[in-house]
N, C-alpha and C positions, 0 to 999 in steps of 0.2 A: 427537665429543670434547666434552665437560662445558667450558658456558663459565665463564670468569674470574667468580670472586664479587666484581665490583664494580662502581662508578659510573663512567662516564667523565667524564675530567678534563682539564685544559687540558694535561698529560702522555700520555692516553691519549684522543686524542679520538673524536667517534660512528663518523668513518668506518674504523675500526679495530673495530669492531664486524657481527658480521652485520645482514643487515637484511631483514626481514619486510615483502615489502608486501601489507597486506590490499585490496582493488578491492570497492569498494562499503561503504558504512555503513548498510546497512539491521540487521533486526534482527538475523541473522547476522554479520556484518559488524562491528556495532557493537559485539557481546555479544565476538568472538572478538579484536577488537583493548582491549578491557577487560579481559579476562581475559591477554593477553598481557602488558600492562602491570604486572597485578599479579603473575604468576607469574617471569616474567625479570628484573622491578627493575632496569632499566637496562643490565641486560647483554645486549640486542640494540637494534637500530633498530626501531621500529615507523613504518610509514609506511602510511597508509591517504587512498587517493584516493577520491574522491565526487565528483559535479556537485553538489553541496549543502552546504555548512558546517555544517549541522545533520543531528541524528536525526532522521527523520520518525514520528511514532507514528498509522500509517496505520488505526487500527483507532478514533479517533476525528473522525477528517476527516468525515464525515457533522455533526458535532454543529461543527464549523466551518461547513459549508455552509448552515446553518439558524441560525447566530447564538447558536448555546450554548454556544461556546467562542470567545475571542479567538484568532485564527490564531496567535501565537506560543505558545501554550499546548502544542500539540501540536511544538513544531520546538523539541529541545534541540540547544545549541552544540556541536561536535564539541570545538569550542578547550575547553571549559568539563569535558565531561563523560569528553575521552580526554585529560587533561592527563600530558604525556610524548611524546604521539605526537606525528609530523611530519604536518599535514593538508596534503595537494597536492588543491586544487582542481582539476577535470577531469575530464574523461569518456575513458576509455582505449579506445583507437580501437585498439589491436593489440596481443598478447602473442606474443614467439619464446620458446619454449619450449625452444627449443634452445639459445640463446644469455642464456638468463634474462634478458632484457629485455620493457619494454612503453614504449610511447608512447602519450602523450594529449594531448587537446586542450584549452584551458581555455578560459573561457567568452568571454571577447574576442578568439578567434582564435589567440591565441598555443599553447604547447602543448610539452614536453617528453619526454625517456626516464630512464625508474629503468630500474636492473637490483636485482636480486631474488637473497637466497639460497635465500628461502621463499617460497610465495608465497601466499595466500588466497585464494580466489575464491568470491565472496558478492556477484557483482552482482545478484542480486534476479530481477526480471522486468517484463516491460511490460504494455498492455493487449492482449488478444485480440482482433484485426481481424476478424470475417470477412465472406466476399465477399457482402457485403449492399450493392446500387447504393442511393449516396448517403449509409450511413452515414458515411463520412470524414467526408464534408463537412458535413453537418446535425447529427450528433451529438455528444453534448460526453460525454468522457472524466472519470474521476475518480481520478485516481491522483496527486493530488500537491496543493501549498497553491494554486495559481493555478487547477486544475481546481475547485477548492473555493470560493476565493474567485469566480472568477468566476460558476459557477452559483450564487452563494448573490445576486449584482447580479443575474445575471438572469431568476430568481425572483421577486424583487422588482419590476422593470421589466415585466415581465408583468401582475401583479397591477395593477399605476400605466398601466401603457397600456390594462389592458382596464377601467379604471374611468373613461377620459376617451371612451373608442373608442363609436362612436354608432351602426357596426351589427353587430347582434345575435352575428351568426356568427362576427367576429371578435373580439367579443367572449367568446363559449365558447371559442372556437379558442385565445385569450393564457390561460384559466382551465384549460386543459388541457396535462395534462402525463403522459410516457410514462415507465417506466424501465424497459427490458430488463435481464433476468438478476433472478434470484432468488434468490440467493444471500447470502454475506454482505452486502455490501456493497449491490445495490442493494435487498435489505431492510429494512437501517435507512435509508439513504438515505430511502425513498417511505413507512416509518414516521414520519419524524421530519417530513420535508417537506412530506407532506400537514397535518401539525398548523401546521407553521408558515405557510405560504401559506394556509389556512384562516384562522389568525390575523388575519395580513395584509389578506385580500379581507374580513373584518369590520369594517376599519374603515374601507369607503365604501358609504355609502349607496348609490351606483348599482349596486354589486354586490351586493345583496341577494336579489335573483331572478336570478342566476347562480351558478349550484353550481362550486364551486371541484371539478374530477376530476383522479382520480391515477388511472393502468394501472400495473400491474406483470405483466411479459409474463416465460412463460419456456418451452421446449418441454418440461421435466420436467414429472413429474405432480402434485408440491406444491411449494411454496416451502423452501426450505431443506433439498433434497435430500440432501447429506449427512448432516445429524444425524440424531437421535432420531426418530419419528414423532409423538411425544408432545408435542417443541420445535416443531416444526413448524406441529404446530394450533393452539399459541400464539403462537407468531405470525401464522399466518394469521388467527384471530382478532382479533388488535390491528392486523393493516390493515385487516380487515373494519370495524372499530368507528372505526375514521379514517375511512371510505368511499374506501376505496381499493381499487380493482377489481382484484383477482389473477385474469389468466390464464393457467393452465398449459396447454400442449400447445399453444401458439399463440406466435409471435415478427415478429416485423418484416420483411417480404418487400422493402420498398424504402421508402427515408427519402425524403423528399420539402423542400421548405424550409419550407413551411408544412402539413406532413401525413405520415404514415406510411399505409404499407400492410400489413393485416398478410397473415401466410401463410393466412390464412381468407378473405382477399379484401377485407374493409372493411376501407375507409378513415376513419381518424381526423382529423380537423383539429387540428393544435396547432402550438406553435413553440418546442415542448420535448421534443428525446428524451435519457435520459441512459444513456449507454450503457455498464454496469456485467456484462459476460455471463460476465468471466473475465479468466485473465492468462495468458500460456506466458516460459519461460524469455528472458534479453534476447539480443538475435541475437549478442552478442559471443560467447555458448559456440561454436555450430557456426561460427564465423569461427579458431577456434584449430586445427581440424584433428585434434583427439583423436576418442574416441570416445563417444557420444554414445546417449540414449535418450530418446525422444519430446523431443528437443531440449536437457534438460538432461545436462549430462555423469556418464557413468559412472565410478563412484567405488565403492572397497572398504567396506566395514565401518569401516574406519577414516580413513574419508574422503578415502583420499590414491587418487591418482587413476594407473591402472594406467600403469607403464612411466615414471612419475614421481614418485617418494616427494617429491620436496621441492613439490610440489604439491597443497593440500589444496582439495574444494567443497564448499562447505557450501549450506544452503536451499534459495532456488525453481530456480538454477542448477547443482545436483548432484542427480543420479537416487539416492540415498542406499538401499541395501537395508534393507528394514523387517523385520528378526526378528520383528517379531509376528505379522508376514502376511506368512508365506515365497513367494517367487515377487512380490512387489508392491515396488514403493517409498513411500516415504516423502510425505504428501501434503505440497503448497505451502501451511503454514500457519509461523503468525508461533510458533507452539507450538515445533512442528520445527525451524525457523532457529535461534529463541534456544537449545535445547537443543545445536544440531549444531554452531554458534558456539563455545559451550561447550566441545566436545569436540576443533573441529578447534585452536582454546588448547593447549589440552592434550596434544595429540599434538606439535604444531611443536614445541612448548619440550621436549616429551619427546627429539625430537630432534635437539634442541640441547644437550642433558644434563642437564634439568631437571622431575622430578617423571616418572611411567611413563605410556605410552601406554594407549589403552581404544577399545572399540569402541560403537556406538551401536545402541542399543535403549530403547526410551521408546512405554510406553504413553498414547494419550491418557489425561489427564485432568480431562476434560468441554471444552465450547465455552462462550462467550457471548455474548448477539446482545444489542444496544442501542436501545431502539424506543422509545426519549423518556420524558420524563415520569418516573411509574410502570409503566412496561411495560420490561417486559424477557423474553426466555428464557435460560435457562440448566439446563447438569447436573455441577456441579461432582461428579466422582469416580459420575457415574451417578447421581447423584440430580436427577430432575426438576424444575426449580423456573419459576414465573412470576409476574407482578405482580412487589408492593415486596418480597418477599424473594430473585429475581431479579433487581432494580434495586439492591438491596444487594449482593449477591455479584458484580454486574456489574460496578458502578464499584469496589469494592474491588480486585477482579480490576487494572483498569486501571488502578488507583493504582499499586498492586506492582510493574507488569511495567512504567510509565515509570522510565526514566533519570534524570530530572526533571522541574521543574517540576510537582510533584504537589500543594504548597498553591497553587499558580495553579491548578490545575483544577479543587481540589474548592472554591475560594472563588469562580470563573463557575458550577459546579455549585449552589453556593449563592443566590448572588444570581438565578439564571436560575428559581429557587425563588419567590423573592419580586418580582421585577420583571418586568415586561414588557420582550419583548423589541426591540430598535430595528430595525425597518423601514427602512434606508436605503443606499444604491448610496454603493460607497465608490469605484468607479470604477479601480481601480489596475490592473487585469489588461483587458487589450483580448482580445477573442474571436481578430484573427487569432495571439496569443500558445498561446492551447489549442486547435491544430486537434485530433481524436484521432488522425490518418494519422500525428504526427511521432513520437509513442512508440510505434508499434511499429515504423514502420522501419528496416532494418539501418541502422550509423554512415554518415552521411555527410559528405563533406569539410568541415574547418572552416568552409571560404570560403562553403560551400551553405547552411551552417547559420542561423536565425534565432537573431539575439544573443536574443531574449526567451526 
């Protein structure tokens, strides 16, 4: 039934109104409770839970990690940028779908139930664990502003302990540093990091005859296996040109505290792995009891998810059928999300009486990879581009697709132009705060859980 065209009022108040809850604000998430707000105008409840009060804009955390953006640059306010919505802090530990409810936990133990007439589901994903002895525990994750802040301290503390350190070995072992995966993320990562730590180890004389090394390990056969062949060699050439050692068909056999092993048998000495291989859907899908595909849930063309119309998933949490490539789904990109966000908008309100449903189909068009400086790859709409006319279409690109805070970015983009950058341990995030084991584990009880 078409709802009522109007605002509630101290006469007709919210809970007289349906109510929407979107689970998760990432970019789906974020995009799908924006687009609700403008399409309904107040004639539903929007409620969107997060463990986070802000957007995260995960596709520049590398350029945090290395000191080329202030960490708030990348984290807009949910209060600020879903103004209308009701933000419930918390991580939702269980949905009945039968009974339209969910319960969650909030970050100091405490913890509530919505019920739901709609409901959204755009929790995102985590990182991909696998059964590699000793990653948990040696390797440091990057998937969020403490993963980032804290490798960026302790990058730094490396660099400062192996310029006091007096013998030799351990002194390479602190100047060495490993990043599994080769993909997006720990591509720019070991692009941007090797320039900065380079930096860094420049300005002590005792490290003068000590080569600052970067690895980047992957079992594919180039870096950047999904895109282009063409983006590929560009990048691989701008890590070559860092001295950053790309090896493909080789990965980490056992982390060690002060050493990895690879699957070729040497051992590295270092007391930095950063472990960027991947992500899979977050365990709350298969905890719902639906149906499910390589972990993210199975969902129509129209995103609504069989045997439950009032149920829409969008992103790395729904298996989304890809029309362009019949028999496939939809790959885990920040593309996909913000588009499918979009649409699953779209459909809810349609079902509420407002504006017609649609279904999802969206060709890519083009990537871009962020590799410091003047380096960049990209292929906006299939054109190949590298250097500063990639580093132009790159940040442009990222200007657009933030929320906000976009003159914050491109004025640290600026100044990071003409200033050098600061060298120094801001100390805020402790390592046992980012073990990698805690995000991908399924939810566990409030009581178990570490307040950091």
């Amino acid at each position: 039934m078409p709802l009522p065209r109007r605002r509630p009022t101290a006469a007709a108040p919210d809970v007289d109104l349906p109510r929407i809850v979107v689970v998760g604000a990432g970019f789906a998430g974020h995009t799908a409770a924006k687009a609700l707000l403008r399409r309904l105008r107040g004639r539903a409840r929007v409620t969107v839970v997060d463990q986070l009060d802000h957007f995260l804009y995960l596709p520049l955390l590398p350029e945090v990690a290395v000191g080329t953006l202030e960490p708030r640059r990348v984290a807009v306010p949910l209060a600020r940028s879903l103004r209308g919505a009701e933000i419930v802090l918390g991580e939702v530990r269980s949905i009945d779908v039968e009974n339209r409810t969910l319960s969650y936990a909030d970050p100091e133990g405490g913890g509530g139930e919505l019920t739901y007439d709609r409901l959204v589901l755009s929790v995102g994903s985590v990182n991909k664990l696998l059964p590699v002895p000793g990653v948990a525990e040696h390797a440091h994750g990057f998937r969020g502003l403490p993963e980032a802040l804290y490798l960026r301290d302790h990058l730094i503390r490396q660099i400062e302990l192996a310029a006091t350190a007096t013998d030799p070995a351990e002194k390479a072992a602190r100047c060495t540093f490993v990043t599994v995966g080769a993909g997006y993320t720990g591509t720019e990562l070991a692009a941007q990091a090797a320039s900065f730590t380079a930096d860094l180890a420049a300005r002590y004389r005792s490290l003068r005859d000590t080569p600052v090394r970067w690895l980047l390990l992957d079992l594919a056969e180039r870096v950047l296996p999904e895109l282009d062949p063409r983006l590929s060699r560009t990048a691989d050439r701008a890590l070559r040109e860092r001295g950053v050692e790309v090896r493909t068909g080789q990965s980490v056999k056992e982390a060690r505290r002060n050493a990895v092993l690879l699957t070729t048998g040497q051992e590295i000495a270092t007391h930095t792995l950063a472990w960027c291989v991947g992500v899979r859907p977050d365990p709350l899908v298969d905890a719902l009891g639906l149906a499910t595909a390589q972990g993210r849930l199975v969902v129509g063309t129209d995103l609504a998810v069989p045997g439950h119309p009032e149920i829409v998933a969008c992103g790395d949490a729904a298996a989304v059928p890809d029309v362009t490539r019949p028999g496939r789904t939809t790959a885990m990109t920040a593309q996909h999300a913000t588009r499918q966000g979009a649409l699953a908008a779209r459909n809810v309100a349609a079902a509420l009486g407002v504006g017609t449903p649609g279904t999802y189909k969206h060709h890519d068009l083009g990537f871009v990879v962020e590799l410091g400086g003047t380096d960049a790859a990209a292929n906006p709409l299939g054109v190949p581009l590298s250097g500063f006319p990639a580093t132009v279409v790159t940040r442009g690109y990222h200007l657009l697709s933030m929320p906000g805070n976009r003159v914050r970015v491109a004025a640290d983009w600026l100044l990071d132009a003409v200033l050098p950058r600061q060298g120094v341990q801001v100390g805020v995030v402790r390592g046992v705060h980012v073990p990698l084991e805690t995000v991908s584990a399924p939810p566990a009880p409030a009581s178990a859980r570490d307040a950091g």
